[in-house]
Backbone as JSON Lines, residues from 0, in Angstrom:
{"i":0,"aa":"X","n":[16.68,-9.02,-15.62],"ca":[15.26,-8.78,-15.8],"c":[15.06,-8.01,-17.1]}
{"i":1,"aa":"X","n":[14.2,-8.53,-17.68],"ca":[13.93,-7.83,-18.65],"c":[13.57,-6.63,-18.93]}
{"i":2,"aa":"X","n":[13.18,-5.53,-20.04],"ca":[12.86,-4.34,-19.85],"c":[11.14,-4.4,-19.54]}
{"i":3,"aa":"X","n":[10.36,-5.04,-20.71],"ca":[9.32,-5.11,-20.59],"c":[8.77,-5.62,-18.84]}
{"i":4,"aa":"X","n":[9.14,-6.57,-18.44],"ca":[9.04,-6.78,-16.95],"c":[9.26,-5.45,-16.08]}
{"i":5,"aa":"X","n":[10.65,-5.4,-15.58],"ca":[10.93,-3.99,-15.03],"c":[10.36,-2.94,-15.25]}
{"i":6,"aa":"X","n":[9.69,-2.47,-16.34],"ca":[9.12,-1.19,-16.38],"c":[7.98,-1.39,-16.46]}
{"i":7,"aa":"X","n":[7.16,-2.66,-17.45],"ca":[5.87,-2.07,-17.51],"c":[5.22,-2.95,-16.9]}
{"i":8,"aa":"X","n":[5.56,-3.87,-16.2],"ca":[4.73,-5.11,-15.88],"c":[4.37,-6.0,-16.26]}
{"i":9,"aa":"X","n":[4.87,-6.35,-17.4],"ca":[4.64,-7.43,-18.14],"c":[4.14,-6.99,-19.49]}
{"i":10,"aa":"X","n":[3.63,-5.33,-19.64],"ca":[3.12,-4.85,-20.95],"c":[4.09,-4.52,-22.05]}
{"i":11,"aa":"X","n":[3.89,-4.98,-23.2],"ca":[4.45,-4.45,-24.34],"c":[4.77,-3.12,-24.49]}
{"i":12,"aa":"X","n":[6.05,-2.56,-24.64],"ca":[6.8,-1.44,-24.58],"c":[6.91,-1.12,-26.34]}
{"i":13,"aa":"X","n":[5.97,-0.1,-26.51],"ca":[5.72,0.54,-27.5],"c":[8.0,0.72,-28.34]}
{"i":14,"aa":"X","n":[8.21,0.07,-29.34],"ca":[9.93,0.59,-29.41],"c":[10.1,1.9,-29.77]}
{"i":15,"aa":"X","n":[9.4,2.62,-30.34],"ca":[10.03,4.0,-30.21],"c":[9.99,4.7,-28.63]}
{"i":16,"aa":"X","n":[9.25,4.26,-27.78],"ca":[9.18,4.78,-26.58],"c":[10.5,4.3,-25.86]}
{"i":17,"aa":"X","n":[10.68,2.41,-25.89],"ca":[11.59,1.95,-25.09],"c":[13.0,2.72,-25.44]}
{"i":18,"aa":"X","n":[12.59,3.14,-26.9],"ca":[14.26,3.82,-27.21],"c":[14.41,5.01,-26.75]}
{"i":19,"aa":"X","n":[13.51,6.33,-26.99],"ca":[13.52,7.41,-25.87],"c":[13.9,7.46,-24.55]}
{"i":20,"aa":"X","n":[13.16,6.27,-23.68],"ca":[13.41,6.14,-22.56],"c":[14.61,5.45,-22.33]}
{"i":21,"aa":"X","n":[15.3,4.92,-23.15],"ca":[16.5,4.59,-23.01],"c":[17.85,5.67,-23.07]}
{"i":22,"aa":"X","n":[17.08,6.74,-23.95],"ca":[18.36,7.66,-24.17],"c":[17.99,8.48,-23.15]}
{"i":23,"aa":"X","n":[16.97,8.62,-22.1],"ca":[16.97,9.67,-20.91],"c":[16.58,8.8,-19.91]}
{"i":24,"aa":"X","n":[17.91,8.73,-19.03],"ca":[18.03,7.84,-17.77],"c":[17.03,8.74,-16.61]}
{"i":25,"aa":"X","n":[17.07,9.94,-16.76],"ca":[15.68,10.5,-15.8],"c":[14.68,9.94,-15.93]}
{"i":26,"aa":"X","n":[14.06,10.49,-17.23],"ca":[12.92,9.63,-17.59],"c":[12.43,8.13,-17.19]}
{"i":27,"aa":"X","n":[13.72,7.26,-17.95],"ca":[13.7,5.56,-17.27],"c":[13.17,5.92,-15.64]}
{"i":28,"aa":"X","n":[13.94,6.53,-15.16],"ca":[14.45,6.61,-13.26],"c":[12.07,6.5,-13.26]}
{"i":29,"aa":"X","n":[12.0,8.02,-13.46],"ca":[10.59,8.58,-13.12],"c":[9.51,7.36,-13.43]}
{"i":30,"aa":"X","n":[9.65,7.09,-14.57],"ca":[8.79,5.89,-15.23],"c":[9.05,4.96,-14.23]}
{"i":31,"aa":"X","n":[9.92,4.23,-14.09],"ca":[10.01,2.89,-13.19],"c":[9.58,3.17,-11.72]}
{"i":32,"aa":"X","n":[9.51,4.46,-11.08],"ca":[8.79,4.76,-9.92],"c":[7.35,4.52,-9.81]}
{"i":33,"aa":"X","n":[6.41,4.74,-11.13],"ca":[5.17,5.05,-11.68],"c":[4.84,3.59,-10.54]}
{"i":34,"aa":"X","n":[3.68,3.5,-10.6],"ca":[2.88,2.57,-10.48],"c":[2.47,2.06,-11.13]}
{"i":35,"aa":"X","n":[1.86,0.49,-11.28],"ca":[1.6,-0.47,-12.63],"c":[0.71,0.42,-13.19]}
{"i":36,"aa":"X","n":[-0.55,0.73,-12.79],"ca":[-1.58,1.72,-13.35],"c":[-0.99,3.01,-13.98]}
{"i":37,"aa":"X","n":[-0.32,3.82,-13.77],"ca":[0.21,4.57,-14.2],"c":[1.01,4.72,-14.83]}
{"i":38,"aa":"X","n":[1.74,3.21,-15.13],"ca":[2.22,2.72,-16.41],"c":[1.76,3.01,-17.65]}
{"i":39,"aa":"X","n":[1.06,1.59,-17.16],"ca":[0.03,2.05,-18.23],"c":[-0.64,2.89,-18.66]}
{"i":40,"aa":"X","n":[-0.85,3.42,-18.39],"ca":[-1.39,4.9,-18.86],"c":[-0.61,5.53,-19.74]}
{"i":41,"aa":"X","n":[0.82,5.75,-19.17],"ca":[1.52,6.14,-20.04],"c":[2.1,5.17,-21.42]}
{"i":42,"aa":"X","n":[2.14,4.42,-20.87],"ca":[2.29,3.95,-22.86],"c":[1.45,3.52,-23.48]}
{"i":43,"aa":"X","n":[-0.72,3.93,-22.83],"ca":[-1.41,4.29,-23.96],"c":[-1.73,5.05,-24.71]}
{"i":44,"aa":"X","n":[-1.26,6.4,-23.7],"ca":[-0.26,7.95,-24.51],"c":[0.78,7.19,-25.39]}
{"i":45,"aa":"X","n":[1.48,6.9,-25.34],"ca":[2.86,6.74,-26.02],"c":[2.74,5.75,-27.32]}
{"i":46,"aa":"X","n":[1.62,4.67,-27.52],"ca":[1.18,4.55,-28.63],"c":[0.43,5.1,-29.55]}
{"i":47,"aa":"X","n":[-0.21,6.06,-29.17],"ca":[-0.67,7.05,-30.16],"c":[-0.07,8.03,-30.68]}
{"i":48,"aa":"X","n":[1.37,8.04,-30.1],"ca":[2.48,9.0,-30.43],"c":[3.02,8.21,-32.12]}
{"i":49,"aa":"X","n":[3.31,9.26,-32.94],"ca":[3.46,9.04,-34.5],"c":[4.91,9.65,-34.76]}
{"i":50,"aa":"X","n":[5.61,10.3,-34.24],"ca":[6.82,10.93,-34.76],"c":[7.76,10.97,-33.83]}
{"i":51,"aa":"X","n":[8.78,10.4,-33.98],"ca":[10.02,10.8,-33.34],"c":[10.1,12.0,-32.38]}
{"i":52,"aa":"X","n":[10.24,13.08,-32.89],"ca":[10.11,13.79,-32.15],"c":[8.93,14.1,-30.84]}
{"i":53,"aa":"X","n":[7.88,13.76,-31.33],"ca":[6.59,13.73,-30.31],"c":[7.51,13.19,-29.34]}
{"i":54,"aa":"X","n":[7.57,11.48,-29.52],"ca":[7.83,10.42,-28.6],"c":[9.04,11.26,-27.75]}
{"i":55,"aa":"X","n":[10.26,11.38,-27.96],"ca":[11.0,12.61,-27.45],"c":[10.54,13.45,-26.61]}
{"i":56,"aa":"X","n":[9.86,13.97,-26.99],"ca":[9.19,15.11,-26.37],"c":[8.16,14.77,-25.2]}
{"i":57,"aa":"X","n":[7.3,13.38,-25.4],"ca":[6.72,12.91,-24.29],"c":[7.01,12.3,-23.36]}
{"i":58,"aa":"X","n":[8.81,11.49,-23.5],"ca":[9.18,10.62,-22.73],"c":[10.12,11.93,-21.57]}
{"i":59,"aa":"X","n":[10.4,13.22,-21.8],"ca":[11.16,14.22,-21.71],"c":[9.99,14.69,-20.38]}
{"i":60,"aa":"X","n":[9.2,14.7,-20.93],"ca":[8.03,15.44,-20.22],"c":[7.78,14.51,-18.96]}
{"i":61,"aa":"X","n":[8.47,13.12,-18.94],"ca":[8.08,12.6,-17.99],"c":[9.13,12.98,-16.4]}
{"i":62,"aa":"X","n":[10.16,13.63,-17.0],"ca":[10.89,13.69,-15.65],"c":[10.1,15.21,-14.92]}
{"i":63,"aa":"X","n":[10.1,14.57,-13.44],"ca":[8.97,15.64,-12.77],"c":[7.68,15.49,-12.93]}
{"i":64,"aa":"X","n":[7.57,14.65,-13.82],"ca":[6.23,14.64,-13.56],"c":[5.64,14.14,-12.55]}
{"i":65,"aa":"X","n":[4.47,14.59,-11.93],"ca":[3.6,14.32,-11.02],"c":[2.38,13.09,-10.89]}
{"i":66,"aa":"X","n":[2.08,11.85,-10.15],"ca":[1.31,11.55,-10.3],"c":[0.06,11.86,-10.59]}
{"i":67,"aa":"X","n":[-0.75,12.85,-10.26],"ca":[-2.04,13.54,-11.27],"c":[-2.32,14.39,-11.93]}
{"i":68,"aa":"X","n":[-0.48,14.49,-13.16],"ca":[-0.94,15.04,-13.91],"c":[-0.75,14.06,-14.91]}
{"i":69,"aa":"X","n":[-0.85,12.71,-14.8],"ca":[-1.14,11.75,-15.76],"c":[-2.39,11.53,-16.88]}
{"i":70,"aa":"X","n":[-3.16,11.97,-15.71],"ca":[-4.37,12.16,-16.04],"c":[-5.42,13.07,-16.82]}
């Protein structure tokens, strides 16, 4: 299965994100729990992300995270 399938539902996976989330298997883990909606959400955060480090820093932020604090 593909990545774009498996994680986002069929949505285009921003590549600096898919690569973050590739180098933190938590992150992957948390994200793929998300719900389609809450997918998305997060990688319309994650395209407005501009720097390496941000993206890092937001895909990081995803382990533990909570469903409403997506929002």
């Amino acid at each position: 299965m593909k990545m774009r399938e498996k994680f986002a539902g069929g949505a285009d996976v921003p590549v600096g994100f898919g690569m973050a989330l590739a180098q933190n298997t938590a992150a992957m883990d948390a994200f793929s729990a998300l719900s389609g909606e809450q997918r998305r959400q997060v990688l319309e955060k994650s395209r407005r992300i501009r720097s390496r480090e941000e993206m890092r820093s937001y895909v990081d932020s995803l382990v533990g995270l909570s469903p409403e604090q997506l929002h």
